[in-house]
ROKEPA-272579 format. One record per residue: x, y, z of N, C-alpha, C in turn; chain; residue in three letters; residue number from 1. Coordinates in steps of 0.001 Angstrom, whole numbers, plus 500000, padded with zeros to 6 digits. Example, Ala and Ser with C-alpha at 12.3 -4.5 7.8 and 13.67 -1.06 7.14 Angstrom:
% residues 2
R    n.xx    n.yy    n.zz   ca.xx   ca.yy   ca.zz    c.xx    c.yy    c.zz  ch   aa    i
R  513190  494310  507800  512300  495500  507800  513200  496700  507800   A  ALA    1
R  512850  497750  507080  513670  498940  507140  512900  500030  507870   A  SER    2
END
This chain:
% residues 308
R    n.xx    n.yy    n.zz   ca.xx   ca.yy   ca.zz    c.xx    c.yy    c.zz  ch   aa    i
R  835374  668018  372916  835064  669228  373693  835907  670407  373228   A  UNK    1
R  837170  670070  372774  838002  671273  372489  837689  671773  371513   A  UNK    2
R  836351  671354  370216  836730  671812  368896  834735  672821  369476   A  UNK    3
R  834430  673042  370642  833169  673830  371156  834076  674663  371321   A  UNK    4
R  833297  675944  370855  832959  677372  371250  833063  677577  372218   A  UNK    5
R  834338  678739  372280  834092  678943  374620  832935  679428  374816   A  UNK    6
R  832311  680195  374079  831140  680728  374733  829956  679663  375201   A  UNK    7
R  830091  678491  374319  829366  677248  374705  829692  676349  375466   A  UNK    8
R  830986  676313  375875  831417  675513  377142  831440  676260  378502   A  UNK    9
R  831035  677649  377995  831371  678155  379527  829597  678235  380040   A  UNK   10
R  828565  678502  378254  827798  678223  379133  827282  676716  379651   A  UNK   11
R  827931  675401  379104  827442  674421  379530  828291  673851  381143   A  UNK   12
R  829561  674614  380904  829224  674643  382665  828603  675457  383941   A  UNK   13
R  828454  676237  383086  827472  677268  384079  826065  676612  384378   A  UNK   14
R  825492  675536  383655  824170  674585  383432  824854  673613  384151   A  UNK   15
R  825515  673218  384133  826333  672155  384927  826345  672513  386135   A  UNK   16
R  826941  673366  386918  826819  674289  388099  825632  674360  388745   A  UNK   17
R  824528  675127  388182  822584  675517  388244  822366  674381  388975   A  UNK   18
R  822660  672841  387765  821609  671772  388205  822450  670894  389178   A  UNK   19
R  824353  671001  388863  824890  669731  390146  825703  670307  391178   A  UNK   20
R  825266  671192  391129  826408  672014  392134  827775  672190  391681   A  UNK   21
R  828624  673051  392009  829696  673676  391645  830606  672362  392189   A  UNK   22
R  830791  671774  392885  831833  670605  393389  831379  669381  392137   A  UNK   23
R  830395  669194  392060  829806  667875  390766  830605  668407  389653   A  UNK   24
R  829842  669756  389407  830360  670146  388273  831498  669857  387517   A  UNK   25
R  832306  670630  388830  833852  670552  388846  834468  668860  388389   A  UNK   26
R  833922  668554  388777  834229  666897  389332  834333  666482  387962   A  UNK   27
R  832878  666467  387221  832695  665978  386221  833836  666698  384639   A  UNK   28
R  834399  668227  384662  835145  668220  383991  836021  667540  384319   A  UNK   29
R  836879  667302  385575  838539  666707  386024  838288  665383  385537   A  UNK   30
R  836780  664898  385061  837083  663310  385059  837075  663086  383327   A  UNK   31
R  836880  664105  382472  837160  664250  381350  838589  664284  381345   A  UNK   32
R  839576  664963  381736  841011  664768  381825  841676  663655  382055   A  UNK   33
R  840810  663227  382918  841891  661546  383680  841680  660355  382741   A  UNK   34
R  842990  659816  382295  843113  658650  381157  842950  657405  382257   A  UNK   35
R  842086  656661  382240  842683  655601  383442  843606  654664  382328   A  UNK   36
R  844195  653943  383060  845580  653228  383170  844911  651971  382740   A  UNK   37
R  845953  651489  381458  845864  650640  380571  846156  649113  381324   A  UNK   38
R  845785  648235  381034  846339  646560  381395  847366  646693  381694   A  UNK   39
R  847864  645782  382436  849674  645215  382629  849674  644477  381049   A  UNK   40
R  848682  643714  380916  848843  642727  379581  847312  642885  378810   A  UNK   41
R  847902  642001  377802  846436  642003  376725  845346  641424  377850   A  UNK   42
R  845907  640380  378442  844476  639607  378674  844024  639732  380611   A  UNK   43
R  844776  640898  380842  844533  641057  382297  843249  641567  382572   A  UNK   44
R  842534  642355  382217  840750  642451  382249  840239  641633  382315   A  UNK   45
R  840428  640300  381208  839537  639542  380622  838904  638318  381738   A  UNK   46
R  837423  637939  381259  836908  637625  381921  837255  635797  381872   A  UNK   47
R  837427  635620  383046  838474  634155  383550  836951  633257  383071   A  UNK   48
R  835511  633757  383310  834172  632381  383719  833790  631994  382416   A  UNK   49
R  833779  633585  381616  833408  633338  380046  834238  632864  379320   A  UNK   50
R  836072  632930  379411  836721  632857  378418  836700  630779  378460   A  UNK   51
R  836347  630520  379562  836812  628994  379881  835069  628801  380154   A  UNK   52
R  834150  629276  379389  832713  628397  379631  832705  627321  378682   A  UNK   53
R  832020  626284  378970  831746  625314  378095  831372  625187  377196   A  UNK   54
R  829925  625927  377072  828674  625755  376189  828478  627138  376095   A  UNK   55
R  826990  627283  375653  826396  628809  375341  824972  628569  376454   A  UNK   56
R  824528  627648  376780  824247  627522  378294  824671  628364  379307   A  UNK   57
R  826318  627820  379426  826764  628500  380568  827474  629876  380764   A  UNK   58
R  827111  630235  378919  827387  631880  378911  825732  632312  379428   A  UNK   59
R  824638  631604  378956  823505  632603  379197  823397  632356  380840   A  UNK   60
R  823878  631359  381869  823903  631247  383258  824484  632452  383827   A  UNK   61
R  825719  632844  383076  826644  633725  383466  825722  634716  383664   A  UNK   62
R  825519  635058  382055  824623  636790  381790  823667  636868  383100   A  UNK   63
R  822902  635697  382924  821468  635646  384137  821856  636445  385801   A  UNK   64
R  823040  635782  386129  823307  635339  387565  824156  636684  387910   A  UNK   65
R  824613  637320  386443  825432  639136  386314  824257  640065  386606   A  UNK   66
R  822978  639727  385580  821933  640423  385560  821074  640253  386779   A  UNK   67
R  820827  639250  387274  820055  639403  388897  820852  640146  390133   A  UNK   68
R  822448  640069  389729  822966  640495  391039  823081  642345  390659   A  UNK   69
R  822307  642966  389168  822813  644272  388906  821312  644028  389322   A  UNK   70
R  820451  644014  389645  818825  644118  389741  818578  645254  391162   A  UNK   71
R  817859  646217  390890  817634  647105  392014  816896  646796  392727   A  UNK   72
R  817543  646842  394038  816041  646157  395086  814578  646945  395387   A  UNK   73
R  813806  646052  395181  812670  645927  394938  811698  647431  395978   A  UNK   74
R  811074  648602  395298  810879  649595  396395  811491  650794  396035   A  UNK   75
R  812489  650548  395211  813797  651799  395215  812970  653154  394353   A  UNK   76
R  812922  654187  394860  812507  655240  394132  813556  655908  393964   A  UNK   77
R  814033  656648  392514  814957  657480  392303  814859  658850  393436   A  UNK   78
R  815869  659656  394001  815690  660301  395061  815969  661655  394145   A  UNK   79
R  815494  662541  395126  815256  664046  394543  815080  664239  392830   A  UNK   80
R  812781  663544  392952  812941  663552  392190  812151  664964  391104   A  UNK   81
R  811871  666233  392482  811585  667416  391915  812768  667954  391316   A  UNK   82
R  814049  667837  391700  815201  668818  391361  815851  668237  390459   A  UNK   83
R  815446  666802  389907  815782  666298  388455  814954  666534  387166   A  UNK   84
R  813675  666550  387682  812102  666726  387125  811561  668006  387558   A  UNK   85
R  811950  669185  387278  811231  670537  388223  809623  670229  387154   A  UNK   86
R  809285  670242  386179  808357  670818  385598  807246  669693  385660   A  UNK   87
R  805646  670548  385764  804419  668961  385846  803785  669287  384638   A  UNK   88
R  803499  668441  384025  802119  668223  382881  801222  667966  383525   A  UNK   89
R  800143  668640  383658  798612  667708  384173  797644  667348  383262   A  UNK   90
R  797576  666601  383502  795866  666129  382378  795233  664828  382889   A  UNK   91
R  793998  664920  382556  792791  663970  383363  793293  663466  384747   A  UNK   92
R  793835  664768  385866  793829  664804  387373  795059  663998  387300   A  UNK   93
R  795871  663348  386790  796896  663062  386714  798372  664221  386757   A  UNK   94
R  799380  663837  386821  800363  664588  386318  801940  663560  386098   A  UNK   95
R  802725  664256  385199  803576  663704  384860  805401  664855  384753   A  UNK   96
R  806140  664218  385634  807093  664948  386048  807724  665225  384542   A  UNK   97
R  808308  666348  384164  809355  666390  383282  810504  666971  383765   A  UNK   98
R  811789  666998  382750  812750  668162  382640  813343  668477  381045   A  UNK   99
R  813108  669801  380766  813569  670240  379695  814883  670847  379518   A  UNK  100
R  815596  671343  378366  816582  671812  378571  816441  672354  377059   A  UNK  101
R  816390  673950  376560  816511  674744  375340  817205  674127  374841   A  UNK  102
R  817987  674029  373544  818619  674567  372958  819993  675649  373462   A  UNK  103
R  820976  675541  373349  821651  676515  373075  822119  677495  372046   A  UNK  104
R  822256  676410  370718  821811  677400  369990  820677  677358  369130   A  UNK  105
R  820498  677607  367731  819072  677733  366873  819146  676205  367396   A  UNK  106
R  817761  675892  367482  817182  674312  367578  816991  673922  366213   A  UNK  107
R  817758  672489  366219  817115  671540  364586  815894  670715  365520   A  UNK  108
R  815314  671054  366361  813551  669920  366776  814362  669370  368282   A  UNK  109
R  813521  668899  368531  813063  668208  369911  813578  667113  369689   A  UNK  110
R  814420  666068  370924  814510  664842  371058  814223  663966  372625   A  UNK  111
R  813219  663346  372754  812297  663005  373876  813516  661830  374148   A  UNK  112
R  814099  661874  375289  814823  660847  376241  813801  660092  376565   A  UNK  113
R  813949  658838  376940  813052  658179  377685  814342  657278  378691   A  UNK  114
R  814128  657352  379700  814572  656915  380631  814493  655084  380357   A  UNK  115
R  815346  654341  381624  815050  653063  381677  814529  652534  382983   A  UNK  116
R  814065  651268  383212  813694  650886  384389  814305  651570  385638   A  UNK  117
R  813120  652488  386961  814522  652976  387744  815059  654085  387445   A  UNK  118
R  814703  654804  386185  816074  655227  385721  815774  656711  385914   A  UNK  119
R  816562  657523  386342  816983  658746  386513  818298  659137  386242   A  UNK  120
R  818881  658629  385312  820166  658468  385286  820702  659176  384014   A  UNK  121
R  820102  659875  383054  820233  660171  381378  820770  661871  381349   A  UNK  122
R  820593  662519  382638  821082  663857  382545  822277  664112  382311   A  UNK  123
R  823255  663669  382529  824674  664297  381542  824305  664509  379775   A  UNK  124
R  823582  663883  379667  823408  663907  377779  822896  665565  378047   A  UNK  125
R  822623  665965  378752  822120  667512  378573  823163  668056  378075   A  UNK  126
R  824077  668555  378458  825543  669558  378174  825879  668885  377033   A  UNK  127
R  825398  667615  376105  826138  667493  375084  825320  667837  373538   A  UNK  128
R  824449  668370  373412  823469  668452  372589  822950  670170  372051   A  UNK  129
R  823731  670713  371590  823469  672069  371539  822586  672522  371121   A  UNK  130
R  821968  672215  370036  821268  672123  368704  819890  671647  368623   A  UNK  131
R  819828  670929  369817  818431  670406  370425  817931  670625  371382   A  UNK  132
R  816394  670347  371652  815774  670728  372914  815346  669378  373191   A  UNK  133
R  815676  669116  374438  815740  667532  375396  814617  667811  376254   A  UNK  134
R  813923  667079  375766  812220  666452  376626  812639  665496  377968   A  UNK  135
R  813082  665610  378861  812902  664247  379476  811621  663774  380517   A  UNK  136
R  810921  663003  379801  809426  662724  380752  809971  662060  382310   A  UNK  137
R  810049  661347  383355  809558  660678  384117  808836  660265  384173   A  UNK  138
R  808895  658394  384240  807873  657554  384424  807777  657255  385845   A  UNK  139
R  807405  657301  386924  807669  656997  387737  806064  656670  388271   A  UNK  140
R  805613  656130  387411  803612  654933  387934  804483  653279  387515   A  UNK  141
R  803662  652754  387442  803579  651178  387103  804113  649978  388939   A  UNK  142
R  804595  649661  388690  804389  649169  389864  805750  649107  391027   A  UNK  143
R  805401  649320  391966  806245  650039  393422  806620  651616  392494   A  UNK  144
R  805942  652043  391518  806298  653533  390781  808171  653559  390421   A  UNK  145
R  808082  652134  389792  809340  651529  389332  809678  652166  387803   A  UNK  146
R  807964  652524  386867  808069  652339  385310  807034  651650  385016   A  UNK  147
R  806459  652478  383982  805199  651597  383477  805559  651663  381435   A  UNK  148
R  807143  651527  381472  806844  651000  380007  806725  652737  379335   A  UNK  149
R  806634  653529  379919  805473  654902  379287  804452  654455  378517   A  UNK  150
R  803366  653475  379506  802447  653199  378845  801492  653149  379593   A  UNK  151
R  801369  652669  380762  800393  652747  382087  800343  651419  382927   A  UNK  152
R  798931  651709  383384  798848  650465  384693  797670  649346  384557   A  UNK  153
R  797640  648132  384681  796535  647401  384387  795660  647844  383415   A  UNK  154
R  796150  647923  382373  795253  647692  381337  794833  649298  380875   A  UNK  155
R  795274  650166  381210  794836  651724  381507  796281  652066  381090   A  UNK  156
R  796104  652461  379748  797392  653798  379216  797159  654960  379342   A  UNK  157
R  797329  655123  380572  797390  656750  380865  798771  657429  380600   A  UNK  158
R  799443  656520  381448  800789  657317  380955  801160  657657  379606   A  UNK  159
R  800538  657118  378738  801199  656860  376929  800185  658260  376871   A  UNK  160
R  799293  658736  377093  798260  659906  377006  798725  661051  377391   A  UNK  161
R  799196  660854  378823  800009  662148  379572  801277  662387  378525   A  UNK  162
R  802364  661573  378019  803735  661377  377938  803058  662085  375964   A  UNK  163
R  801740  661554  375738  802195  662257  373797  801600  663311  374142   A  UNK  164
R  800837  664071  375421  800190  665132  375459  801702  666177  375808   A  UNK  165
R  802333  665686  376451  803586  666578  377278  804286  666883  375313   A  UNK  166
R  804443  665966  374655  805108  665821  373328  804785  666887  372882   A  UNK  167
R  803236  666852  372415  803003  667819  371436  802756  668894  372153   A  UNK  168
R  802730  668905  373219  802500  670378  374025  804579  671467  373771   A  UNK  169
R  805314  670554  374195  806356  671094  373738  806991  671610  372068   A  UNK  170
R  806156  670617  371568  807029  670743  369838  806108  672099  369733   A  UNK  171
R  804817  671969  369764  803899  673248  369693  804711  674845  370390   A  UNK  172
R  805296  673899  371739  805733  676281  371954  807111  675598  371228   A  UNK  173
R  807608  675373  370794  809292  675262  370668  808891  675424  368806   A  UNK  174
R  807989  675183  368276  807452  675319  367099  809177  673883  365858   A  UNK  175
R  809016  673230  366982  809704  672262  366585  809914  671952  365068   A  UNK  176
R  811199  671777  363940  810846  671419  362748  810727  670433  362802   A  UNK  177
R  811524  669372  363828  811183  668230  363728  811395  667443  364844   A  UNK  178
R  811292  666014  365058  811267  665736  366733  811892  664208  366657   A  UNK  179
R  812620  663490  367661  813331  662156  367397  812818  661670  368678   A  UNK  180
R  812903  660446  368914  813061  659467  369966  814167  659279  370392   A  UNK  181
R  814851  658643  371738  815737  657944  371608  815565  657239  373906   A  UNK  182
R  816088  656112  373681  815835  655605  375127  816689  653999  375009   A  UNK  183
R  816937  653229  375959  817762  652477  376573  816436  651330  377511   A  UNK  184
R  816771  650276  377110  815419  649209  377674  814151  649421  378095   A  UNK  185
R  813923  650006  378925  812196  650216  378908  812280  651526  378311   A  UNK  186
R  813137  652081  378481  813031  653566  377457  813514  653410  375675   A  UNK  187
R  814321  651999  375817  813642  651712  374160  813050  651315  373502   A  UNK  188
R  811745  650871  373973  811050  650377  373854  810107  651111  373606   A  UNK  189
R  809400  652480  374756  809082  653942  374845  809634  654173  373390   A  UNK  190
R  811211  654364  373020  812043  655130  372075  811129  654690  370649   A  UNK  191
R  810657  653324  370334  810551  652720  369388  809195  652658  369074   A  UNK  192
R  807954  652672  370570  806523  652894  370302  806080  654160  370003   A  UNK  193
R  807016  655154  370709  806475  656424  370546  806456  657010  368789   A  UNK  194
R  807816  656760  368575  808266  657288  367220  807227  656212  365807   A  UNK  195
R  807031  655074  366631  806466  654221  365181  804793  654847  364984   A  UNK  196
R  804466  655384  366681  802757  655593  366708  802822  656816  366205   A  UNK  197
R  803490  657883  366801  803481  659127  366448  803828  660332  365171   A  UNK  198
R  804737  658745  364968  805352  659753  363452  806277  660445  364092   A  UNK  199
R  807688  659924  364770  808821  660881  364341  809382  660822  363509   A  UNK  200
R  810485  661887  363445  811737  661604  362234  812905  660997  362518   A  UNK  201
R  812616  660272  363719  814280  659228  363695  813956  658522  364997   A  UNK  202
R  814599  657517  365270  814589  656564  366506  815637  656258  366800   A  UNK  203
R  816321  656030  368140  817524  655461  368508  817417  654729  369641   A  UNK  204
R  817276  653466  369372  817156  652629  370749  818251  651416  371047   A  UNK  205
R  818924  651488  372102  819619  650760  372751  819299  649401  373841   A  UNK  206
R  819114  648555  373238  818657  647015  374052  817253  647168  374368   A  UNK  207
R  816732  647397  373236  814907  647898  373845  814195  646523  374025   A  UNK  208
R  813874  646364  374842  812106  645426  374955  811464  645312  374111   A  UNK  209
R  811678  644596  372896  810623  644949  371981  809515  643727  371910   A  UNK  210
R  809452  642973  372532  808202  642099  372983  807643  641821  374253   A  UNK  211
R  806729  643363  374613  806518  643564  375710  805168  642706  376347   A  UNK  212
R  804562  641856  375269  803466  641128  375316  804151  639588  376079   A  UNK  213
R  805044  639449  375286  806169  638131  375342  806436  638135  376850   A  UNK  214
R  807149  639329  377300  807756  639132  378252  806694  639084  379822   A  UNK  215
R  805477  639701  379446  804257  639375  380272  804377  637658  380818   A  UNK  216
R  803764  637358  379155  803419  635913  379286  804361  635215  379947   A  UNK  217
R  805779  635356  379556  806711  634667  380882  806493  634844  381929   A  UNK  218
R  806549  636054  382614  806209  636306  383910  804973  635562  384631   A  UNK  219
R  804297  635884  383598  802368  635000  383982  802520  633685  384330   A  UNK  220
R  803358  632553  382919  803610  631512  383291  804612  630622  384249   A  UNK  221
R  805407  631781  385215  806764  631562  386139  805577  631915  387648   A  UNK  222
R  804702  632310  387386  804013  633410  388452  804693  634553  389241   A  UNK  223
R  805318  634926  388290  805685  636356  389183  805313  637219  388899   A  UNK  224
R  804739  638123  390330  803797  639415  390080  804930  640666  390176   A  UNK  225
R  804947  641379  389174  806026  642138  388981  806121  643538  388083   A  UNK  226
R  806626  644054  387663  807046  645375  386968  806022  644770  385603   A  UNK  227
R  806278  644101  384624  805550  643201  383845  804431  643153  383794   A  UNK  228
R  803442  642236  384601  802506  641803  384954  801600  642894  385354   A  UNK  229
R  802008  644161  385727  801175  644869  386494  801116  645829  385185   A  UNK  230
R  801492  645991  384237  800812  646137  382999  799084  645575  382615   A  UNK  231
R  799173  644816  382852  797662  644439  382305  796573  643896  383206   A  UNK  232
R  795740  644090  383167  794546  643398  383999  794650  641910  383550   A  UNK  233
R  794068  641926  385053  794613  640127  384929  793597  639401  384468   A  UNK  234
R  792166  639906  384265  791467  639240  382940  792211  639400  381373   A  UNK  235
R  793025  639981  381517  792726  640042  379876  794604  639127  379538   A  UNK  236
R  793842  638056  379159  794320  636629  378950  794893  636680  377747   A  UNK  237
R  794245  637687  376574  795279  637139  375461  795790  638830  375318   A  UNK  238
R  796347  639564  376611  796803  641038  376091  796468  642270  374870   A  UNK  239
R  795495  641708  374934  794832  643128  373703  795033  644199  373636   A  UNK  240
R  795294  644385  375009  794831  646014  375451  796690  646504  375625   A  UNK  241
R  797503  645615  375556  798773  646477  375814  799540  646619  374353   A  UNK  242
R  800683  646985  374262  801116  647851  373097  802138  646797  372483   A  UNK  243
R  801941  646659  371736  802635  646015  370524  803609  646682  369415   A  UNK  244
R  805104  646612  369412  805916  647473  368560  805491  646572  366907   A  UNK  245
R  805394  645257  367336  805412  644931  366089  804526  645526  364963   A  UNK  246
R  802851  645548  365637  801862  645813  365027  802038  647154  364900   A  UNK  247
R  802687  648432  365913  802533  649580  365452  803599  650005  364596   A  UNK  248
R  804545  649434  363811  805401  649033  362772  804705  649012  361670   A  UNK  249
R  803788  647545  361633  803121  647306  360736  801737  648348  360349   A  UNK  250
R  801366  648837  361365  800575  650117  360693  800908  651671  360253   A  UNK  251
R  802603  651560  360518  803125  652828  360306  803141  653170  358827   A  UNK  252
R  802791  654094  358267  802719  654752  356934  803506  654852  356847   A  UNK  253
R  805102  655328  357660  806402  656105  356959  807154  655811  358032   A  UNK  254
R  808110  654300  358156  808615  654402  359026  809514  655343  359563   A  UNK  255
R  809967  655331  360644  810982  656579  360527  812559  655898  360759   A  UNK  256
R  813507  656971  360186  814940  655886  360316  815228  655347  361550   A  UNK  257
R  815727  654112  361991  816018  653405  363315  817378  653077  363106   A  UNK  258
R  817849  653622  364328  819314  652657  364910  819195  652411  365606   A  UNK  259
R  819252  650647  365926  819076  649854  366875  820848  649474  367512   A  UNK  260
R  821060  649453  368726  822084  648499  369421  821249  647445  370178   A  UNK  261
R  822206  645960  370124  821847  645535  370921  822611  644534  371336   A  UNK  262
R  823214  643869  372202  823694  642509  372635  823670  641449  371855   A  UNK  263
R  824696  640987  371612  824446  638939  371118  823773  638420  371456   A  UNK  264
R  824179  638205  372874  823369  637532  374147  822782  638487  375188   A  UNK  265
R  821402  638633  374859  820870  639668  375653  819307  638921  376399   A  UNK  266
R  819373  638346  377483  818017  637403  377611  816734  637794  377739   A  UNK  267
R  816643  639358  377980  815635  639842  377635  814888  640147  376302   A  UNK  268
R  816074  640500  375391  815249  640899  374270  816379  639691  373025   A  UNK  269
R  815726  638579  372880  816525  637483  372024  816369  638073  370390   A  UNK  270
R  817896  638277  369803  818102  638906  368635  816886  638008  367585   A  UNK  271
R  817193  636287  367758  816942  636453  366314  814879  636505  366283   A  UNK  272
R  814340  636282  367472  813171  635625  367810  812919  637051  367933   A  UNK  273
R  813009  638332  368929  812381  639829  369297  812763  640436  368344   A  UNK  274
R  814353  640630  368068  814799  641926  367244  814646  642019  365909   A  UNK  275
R  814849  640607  365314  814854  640387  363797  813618  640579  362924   A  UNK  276
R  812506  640133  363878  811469  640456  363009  810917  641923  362637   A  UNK  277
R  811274  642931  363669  810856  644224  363242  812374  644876  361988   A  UNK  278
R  813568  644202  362496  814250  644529  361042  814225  643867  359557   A  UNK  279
R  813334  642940  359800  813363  642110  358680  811674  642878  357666   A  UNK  280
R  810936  643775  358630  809711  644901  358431  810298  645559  357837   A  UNK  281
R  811411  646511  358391  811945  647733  357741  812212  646808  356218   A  UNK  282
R  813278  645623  356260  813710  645674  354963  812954  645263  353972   A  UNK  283
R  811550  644860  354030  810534  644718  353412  810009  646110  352583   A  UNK  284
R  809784  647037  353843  809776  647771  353481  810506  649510  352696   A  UNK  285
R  811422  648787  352916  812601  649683  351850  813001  650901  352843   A  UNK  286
R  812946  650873  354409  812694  652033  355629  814294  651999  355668   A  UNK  287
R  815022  652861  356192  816527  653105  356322  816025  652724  358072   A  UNK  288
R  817125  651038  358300  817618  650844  359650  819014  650553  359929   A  UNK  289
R  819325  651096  360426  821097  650661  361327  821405  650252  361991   A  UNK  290
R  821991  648912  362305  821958  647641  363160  822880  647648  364065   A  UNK  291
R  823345  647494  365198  824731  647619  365489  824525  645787  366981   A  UNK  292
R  824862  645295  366324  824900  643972  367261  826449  643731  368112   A  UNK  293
R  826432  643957  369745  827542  643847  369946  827782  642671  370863   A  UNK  294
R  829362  642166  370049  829216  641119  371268  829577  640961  372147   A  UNK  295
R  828738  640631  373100  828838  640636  374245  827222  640061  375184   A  UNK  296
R  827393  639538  376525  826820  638975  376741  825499  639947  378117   A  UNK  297
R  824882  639647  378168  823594  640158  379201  822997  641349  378492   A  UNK  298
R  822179  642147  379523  821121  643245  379071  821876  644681  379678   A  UNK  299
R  822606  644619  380227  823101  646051  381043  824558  645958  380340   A  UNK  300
R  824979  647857  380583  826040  647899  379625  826195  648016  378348   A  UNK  301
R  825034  648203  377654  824933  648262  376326  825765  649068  375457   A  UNK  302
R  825978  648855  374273  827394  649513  373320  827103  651217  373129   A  UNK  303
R  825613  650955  373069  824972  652159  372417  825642  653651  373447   A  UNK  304
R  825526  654416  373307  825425  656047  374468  824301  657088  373615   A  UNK  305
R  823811  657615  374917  823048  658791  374327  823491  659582  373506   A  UNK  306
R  825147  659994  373528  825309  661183  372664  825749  660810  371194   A  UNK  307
R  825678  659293  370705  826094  659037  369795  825525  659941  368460   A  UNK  308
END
């Protein structure tokens, strides 16, 4: 922060101010100052269940039983969600919440956030990005209006229609040179379909979903009707109709560069069975990808940050 321009820190707290109020605001510089306080010892953090587990069983029990108790209860709508999202896209009687944020200074292109399950949570990356203009869509359809993937509902991609119409409607007035992805589990997933279908110039996804067909069929065969499941019509038995990163990989003319993060042990998206095969595409195909595998165990918490 110290090596910004005052004129750019004073106006990114003055944007800071606009959207969180002058007490947030405030808040949020004083917590840039505060160092919190180091261990008594090396190993006083450390985790007592993992360091003494048995097997790799009872690390993935661990991750599971971490990850159900971080799970948002079921219903939860992100709250005030005009004054996070002021702006609507409409198209085919639909509409789709956004929030933008210029540039501060000349723009190098557009970079489309995509949120995660739930998630309303990606706005601090605003004040850190000078140079760019930040798309952030809201998904808020699919089921209890939890997230639909940015792709839609039973079998119907509307949202993926609304979400590339909002795209090119922005790069068009912003006369964009160029435009990136970037999103965090269901938003990397979004991060990774959008950029492979559309043709961006870069991707950055953090613990993405990338076998969103896969993770159906579990659900189908556990019977739970859920965030998942309510993706597709429940005739359509072998998923045709929903979106595939692999295949839109494999039909991409020019991939675009990817940096992936993701977990060791991550039970949603399993490195060597989900992740490996779309990097083992790029290196086929001679595409620049950047891997960053961290270890560590579950799906939340990931290494990655937006402002990397």
């Amino acid at each position: 922060m110290s090596e910004l321009p005052l004129h750019h820190r004073l106006l990114r707290f003055a944007n800071k101010v606009r959207v969180l109020g002058l007490r947030r605001a405030w808040d949020s510089v004083r917590a840039i100052f505060r160092q919190p306080a180091g261990p008594a010892f090396p190993l006083a953090s450390a985790n007592r269940d993992l360091m003494l587990a048995g097997s790799l069983n009872a690390l993935r029990d661990y991750a599971r039983a971490q990850s159900e108790r971080q799970t948002v209860e079921k219903g939860f709508v992100p709250q005030n969600i005009a004054a996070y999202f002021p702006f609507e896209y409409t198209a085919e009687d639909r509409t789709l919440r956004y929030a933008f944020f210029p540039a501060l200074n000349t723009s190098r292109g557009v970079v489309v956030v995509f949120h995660g399950h739930v998630g309303s949570d990606i706005h601090p990356i605003r004040y850190s990005w000078p140079e760019f203009d930040l798309l952030l869509p809201l998904d808020n359809f699919g089921w209890n209006n939890l997230g639909s993937w940015f792709w839609g509902e039973l079998g119907d991609n509307f949202v993926e229609r609304l979400t590339a119409g909002l795209i090119e409607k922005i790069r068009a007035e912003r006369a964009a040179p160029a435009w990136y992805c970037i999103g965090a589990s269901m938003g990397g997933f979004a991060a990774l379909y959008y950029a492979l279908k559309y043709r961006a110039d870069g991707v950055y996804a953090m613990a993405p979903v990338i076998d969103l067909k896969g993770k159906i069929r579990d659900n189908r065969s556990q019977n739970i009707a859920g965030a998942y499941t309510h993706l597709a019509r429940p005739d359509d038995e072998d998923l045709h109709a929903l979106p595939d990163i692999y295949a839109a990989a494999a039909a991409c003319d020019r991939l675009p560069p990817l940096f992936l993060v993701q977990h060791q042990y991550d039970r949603l998206n399993l490195f060597g069975t989900k992740t490996l095969p779309l990097v083992q595409l790029y290196n086929e195909r001679r595409a620049w990808a950047g891997l960053r595998v961290h270890p560590a165990i579950g799906h939340t918490g990931h290494d990655g940050s937006y402002e990397e």
